[in-house]
N, CA, C and O atoms as a Tripos MOL2 file, in Angstrom:
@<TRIPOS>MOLECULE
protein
  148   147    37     0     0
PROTEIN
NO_CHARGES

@<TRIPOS>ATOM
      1 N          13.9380   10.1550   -7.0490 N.3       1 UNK1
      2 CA         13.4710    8.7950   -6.9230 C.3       1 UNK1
      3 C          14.1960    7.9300   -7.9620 C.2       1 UNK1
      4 O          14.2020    8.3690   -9.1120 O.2       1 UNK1
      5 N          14.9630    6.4650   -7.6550 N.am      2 UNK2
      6 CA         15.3560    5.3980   -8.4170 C.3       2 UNK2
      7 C          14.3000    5.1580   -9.3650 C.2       2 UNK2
      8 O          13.1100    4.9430   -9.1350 O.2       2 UNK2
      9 N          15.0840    5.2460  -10.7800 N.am      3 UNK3
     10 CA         14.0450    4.5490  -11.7030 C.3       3 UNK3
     11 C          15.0380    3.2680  -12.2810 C.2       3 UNK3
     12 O          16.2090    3.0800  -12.6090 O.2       3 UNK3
     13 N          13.8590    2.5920  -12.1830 N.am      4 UNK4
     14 CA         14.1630    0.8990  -13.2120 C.3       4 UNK4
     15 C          12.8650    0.9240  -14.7750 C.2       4 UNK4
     16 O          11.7900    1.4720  -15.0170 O.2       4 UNK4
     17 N          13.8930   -0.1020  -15.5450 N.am      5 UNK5
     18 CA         13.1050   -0.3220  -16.5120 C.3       5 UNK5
     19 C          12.6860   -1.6360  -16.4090 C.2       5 UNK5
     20 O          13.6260   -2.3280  -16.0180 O.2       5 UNK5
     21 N          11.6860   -2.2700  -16.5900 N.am      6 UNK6
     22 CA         11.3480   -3.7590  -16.4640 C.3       6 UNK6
     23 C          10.7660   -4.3160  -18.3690 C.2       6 UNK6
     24 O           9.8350   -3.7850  -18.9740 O.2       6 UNK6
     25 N          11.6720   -5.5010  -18.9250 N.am      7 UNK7
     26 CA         11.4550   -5.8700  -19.8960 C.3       7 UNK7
     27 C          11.0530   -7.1100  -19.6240 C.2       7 UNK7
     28 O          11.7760   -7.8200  -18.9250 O.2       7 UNK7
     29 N           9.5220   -7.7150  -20.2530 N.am      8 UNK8
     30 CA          8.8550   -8.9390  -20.2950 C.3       8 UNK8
     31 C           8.6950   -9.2940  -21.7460 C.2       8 UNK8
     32 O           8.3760   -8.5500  -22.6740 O.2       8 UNK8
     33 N           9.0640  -10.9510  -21.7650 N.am      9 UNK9
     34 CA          8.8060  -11.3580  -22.9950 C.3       9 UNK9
     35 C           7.3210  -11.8870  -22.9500 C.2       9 UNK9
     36 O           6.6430  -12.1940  -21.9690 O.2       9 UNK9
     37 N           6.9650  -11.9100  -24.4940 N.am     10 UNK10
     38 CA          5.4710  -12.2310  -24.6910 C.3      10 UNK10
     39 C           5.4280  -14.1230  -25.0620 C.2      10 UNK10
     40 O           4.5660  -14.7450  -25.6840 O.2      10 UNK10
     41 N           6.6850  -14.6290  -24.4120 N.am     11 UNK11
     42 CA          6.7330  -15.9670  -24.7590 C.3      11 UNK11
     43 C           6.4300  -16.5780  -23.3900 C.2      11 UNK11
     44 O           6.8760  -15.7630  -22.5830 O.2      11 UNK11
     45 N           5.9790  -17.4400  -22.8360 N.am     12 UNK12
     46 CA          5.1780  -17.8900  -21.8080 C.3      12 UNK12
     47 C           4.7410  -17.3720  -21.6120 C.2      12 UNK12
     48 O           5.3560  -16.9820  -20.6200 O.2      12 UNK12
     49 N           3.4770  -16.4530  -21.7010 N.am     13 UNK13
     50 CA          2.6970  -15.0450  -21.2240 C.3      13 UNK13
     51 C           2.4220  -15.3800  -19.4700 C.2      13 UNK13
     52 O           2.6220  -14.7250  -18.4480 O.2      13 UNK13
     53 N           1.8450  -16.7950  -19.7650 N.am     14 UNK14
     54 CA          1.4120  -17.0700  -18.0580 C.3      14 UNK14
     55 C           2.2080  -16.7710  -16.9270 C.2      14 UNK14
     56 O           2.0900  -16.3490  -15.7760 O.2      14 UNK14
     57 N           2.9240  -17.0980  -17.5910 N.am     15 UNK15
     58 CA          4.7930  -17.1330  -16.2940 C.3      15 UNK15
     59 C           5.4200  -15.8960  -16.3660 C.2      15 UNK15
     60 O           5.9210  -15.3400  -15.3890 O.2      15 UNK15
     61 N           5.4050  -15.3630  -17.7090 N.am     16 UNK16
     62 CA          6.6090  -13.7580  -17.6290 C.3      16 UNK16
     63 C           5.3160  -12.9040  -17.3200 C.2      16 UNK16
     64 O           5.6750  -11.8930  -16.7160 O.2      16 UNK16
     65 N           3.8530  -12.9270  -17.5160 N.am     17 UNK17
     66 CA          3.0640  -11.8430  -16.7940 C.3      17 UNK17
     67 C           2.9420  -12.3470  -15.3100 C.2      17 UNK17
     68 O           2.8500  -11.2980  -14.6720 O.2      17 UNK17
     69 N           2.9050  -13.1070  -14.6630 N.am     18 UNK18
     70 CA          3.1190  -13.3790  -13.1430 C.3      18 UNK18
     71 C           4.7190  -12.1520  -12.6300 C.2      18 UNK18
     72 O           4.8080  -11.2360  -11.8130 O.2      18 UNK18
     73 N           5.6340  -12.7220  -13.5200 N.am     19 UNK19
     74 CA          7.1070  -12.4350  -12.9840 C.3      19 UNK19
     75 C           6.9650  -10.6830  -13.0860 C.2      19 UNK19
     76 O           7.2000   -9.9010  -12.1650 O.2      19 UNK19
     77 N           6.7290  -10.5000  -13.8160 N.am     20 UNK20
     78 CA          6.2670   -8.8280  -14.2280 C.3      20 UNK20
     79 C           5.5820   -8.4630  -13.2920 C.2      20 UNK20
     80 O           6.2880   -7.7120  -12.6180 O.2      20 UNK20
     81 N           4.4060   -8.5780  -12.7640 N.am     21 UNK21
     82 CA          3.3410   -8.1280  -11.5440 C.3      21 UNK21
     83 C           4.3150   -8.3110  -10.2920 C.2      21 UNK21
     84 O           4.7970   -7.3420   -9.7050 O.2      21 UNK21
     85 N           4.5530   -9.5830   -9.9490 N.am     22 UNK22
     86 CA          5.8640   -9.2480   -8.5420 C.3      22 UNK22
     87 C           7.0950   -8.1700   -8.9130 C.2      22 UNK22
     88 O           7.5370   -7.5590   -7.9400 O.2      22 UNK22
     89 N           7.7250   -7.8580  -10.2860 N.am     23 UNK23
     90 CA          8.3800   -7.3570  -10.0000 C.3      23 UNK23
     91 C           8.1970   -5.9640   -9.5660 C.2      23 UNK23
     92 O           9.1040   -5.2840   -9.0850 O.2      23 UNK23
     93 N           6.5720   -5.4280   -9.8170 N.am     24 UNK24
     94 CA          6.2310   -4.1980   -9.8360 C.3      24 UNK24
     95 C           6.0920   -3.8760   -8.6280 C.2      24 UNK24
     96 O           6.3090   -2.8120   -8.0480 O.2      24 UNK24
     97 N           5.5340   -5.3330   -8.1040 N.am     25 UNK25
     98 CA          4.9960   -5.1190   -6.2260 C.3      25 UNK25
     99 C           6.5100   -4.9100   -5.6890 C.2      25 UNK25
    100 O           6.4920   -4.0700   -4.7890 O.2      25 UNK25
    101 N           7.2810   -5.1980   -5.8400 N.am     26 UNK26
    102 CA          8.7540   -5.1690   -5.4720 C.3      26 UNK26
    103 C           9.0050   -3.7430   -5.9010 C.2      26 UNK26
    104 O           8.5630   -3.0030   -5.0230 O.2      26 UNK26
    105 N           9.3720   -3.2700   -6.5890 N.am     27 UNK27
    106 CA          9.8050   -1.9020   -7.3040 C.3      27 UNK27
    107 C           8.6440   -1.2080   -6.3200 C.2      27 UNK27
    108 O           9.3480   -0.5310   -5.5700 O.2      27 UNK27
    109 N           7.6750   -1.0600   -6.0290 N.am     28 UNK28
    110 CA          6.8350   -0.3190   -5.2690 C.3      28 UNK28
    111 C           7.2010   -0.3160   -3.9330 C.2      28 UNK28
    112 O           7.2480    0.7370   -3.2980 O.2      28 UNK28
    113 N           7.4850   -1.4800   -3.4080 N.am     29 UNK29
    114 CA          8.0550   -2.0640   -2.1990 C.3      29 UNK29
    115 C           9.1410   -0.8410   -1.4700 C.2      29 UNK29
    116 O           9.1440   -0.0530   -0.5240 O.2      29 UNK29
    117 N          10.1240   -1.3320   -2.7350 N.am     30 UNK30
    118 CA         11.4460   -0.5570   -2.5680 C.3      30 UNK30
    119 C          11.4710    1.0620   -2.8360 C.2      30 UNK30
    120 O          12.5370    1.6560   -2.6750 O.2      30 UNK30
    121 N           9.8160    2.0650   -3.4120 N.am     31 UNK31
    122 CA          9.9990    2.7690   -3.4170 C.3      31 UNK31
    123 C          10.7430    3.6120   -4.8320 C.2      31 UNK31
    124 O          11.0120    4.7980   -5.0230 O.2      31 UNK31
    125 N          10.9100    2.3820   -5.6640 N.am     32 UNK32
    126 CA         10.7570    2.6440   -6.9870 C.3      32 UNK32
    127 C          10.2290    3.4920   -8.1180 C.2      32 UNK32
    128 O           9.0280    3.2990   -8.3060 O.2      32 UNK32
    129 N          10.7040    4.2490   -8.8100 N.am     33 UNK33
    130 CA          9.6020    4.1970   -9.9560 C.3      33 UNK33
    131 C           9.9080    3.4820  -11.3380 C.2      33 UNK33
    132 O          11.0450    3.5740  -11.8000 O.2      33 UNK33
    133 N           9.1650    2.9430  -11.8480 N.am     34 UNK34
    134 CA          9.2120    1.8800  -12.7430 C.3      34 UNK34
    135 C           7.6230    2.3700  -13.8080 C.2      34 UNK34
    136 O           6.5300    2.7520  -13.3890 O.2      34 UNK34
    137 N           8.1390    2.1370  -15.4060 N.am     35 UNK35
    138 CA          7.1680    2.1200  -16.4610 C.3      35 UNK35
    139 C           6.7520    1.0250  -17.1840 C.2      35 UNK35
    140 O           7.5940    0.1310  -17.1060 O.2      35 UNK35
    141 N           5.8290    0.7370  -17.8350 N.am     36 UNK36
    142 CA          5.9760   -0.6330  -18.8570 C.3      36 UNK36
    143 C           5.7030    0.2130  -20.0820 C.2      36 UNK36
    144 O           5.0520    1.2510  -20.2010 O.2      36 UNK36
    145 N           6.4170   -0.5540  -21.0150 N.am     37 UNK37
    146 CA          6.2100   -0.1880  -22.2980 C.3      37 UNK37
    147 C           5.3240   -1.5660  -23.2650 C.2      37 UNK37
    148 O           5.0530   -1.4080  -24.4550 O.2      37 UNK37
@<TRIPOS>BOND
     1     1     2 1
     2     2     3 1
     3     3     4 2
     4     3     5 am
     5     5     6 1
     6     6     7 1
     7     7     8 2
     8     7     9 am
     9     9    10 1
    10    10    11 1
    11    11    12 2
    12    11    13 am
    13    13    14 1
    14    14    15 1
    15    15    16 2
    16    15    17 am
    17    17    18 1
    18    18    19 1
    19    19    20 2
    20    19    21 am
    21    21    22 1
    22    22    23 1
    23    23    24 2
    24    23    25 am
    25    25    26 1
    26    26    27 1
    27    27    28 2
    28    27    29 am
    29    29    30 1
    30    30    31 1
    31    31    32 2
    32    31    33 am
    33    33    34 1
    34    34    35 1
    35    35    36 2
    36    35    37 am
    37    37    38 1
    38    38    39 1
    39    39    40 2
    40    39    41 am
    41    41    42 1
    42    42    43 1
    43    43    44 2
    44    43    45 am
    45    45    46 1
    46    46    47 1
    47    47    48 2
    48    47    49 am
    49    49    50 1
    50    50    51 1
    51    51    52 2
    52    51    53 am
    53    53    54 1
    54    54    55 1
    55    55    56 2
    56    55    57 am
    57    57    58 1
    58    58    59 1
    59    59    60 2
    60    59    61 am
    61    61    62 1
    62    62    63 1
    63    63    64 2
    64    63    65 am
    65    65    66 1
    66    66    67 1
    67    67    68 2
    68    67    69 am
    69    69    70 1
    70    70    71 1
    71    71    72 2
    72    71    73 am
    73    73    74 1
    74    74    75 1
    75    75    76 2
    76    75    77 am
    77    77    78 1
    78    78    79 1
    79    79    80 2
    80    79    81 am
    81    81    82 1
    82    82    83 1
    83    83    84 2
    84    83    85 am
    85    85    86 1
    86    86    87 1
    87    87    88 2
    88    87    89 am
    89    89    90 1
    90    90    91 1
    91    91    92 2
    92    91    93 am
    93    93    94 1
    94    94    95 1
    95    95    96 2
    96    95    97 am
    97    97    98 1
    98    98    99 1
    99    99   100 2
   100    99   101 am
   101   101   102 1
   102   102   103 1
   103   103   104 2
   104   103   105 am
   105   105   106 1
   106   106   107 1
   107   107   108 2
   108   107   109 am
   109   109   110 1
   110   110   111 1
   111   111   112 2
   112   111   113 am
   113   113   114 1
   114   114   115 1
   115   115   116 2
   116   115   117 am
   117   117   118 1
   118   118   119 1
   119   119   120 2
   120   119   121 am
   121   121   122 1
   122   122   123 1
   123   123   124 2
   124   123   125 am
   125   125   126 1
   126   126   127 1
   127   127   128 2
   128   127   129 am
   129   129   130 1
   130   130   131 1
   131   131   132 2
   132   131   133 am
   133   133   134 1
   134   134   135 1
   135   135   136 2
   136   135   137 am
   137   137   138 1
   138   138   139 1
   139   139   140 2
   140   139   141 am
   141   141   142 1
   142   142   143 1
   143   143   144 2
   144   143   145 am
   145   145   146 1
   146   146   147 1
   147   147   148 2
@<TRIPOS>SUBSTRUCTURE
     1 UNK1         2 RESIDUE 1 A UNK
     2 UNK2         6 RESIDUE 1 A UNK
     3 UNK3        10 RESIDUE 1 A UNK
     4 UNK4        14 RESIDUE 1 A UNK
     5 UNK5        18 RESIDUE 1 A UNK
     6 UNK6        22 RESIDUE 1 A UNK
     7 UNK7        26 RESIDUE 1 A UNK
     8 UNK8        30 RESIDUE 1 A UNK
     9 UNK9        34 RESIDUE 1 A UNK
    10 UNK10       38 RESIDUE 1 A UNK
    11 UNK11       42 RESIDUE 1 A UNK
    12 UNK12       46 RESIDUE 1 A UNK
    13 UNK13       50 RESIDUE 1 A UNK
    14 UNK14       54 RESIDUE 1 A UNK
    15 UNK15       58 RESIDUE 1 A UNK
    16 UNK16       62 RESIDUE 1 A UNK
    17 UNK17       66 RESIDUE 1 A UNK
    18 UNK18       70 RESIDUE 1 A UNK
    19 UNK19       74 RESIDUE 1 A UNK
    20 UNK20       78 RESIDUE 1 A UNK
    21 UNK21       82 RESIDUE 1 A UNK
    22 UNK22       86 RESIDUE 1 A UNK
    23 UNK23       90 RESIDUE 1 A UNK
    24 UNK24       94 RESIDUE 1 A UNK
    25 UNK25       98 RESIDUE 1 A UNK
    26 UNK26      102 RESIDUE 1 A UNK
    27 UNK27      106 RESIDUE 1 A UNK
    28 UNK28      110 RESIDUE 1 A UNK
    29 UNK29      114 RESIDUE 1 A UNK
    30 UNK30      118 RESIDUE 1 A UNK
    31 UNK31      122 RESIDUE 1 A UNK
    32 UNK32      126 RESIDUE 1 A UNK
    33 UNK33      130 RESIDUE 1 A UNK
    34 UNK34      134 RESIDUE 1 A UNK
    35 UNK35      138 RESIDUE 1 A UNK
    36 UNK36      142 RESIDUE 1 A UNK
    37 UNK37      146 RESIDUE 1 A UNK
């Protein structure tokens, strides 16, 4: 299985935690595996 890493900054939290949650639904989408640190 493809793995990605996904990095979010903690500067606009509102906007980069939105962008973070789609990117996960996406990475799931595609069958991904993906972690957060």
């Amino acid at each position: 299985m493809p793995k990605i890493g996904l990095v979010v900054s903690d500067f606009n939290y509102d906007i980069t935690s939105m962008m973070h949650r789609k990117a996960e639904e996406h990475a799931d989408l595609l069958g991904l595996e993906h972690h957060s640190v």
